[in-house]
C-alpha positions in Angstrom: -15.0 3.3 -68.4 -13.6 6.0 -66.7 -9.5 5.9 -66.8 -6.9 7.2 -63.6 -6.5 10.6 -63.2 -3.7 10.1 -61.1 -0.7 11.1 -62.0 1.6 9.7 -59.6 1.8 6.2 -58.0 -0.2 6.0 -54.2 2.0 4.8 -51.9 -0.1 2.6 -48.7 0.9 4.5 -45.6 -0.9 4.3 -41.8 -0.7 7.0 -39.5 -2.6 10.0 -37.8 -3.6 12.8 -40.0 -5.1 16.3 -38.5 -6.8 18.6 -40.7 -7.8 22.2 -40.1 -10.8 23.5 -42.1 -11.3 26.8 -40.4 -8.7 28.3 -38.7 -10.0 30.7 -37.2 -12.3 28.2 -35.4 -9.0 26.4 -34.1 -11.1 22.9 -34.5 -9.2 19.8 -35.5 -10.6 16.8 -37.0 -8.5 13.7 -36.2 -8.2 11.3 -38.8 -6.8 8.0 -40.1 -3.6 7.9 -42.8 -4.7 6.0 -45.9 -1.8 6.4 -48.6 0.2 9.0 -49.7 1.6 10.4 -53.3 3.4 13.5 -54.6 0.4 15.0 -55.5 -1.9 14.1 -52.1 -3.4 12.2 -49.8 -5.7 9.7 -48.7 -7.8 9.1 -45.3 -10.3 8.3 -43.3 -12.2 10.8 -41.6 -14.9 10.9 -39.0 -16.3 14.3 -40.4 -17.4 15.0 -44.0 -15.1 17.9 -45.7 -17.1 19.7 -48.4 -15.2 19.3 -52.1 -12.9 22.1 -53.5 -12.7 23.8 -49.9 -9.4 24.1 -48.4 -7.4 22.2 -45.4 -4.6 22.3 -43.1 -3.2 19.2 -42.2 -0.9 17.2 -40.3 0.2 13.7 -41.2 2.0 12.0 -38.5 3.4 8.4 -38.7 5.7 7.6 -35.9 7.9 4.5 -37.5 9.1 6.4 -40.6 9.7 9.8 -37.8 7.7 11.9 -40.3 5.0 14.9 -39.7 4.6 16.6 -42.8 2.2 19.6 -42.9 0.9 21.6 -45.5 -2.4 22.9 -47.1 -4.5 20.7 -49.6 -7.3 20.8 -51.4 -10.3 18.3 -50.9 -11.0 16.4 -54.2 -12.8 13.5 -53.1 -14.9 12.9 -50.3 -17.1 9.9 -49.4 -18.8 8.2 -46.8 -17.7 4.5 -46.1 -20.4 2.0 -46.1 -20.5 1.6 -42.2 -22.7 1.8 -39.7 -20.6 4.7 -38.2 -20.5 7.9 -40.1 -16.9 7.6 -41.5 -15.4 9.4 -44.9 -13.1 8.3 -47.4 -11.5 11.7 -48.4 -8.7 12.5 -51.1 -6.9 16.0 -50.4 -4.4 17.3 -53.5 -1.2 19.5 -52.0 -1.5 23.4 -52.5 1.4 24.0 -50.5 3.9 21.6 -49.2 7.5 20.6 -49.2 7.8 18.2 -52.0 11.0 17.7 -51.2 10.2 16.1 -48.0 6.9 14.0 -49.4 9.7 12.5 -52.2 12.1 11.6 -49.7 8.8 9.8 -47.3 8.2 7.7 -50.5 11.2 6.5 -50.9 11.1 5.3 -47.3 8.2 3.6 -47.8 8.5 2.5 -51.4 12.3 0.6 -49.9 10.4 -1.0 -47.3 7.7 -2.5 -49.5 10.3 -3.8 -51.8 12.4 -5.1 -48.6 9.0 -6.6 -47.3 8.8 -7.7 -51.0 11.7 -10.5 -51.0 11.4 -13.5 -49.7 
């Protein structure tokens, strides 16, 4: 059995996520929020991202007010059983404000709890 390499909890999260893989091409790939964590993120993507190469992104999610940008590496990438071509892929932060992912979890950590109580 293979155990979690995660280190940090993965928060569910919807939104729009844009990712840059060449910019010098100045071609976006447009792409579907998954769930966030301190160390990453996950999505959906309509495009396959080749593993270890680096991204741009853009993660936008208009309830929470929050576009967060950075660079990340890709770690995972996978195509979704669907009759579409469609790609789960997992991108680790190289560079981004961790001050400002911490403070997006909270958000959404306090409204899981408040969604929580019944």
């Amino acid at each position: 059995m293979i155990g979690e390499r995660r280190l940090f909890v993965r928060f569910a999260m919807s939104g729009a996520v844009i990712i840059q893989v060449d910019p010098a091409k100045a071609v976006s790939i447009e792409g579907e929020l998954i769930d966030l964590s301190l160390d990453g993120v996950g999505m959906y993507l309509t495009n396959q991202l080749a593993v270890e190469s680096k991204a741009k992104f853009l993660i936008i999610n208009r309830q929470l007010n929050v576009n967060l940008g950075g660079i990340g590496r890709v770690v995972y990438c996978q195509k979704v059983d669907t009759d579409k071509d469609y790609y789960r892929v997992g991108l680790e932060f190289i560079e981004v404000d961790r001050a400002q992912v911490k403070s997006i979890l909270l958000q959404v950590r306090q409204i899981s709890l408040i969604k929580g109580v019944k």
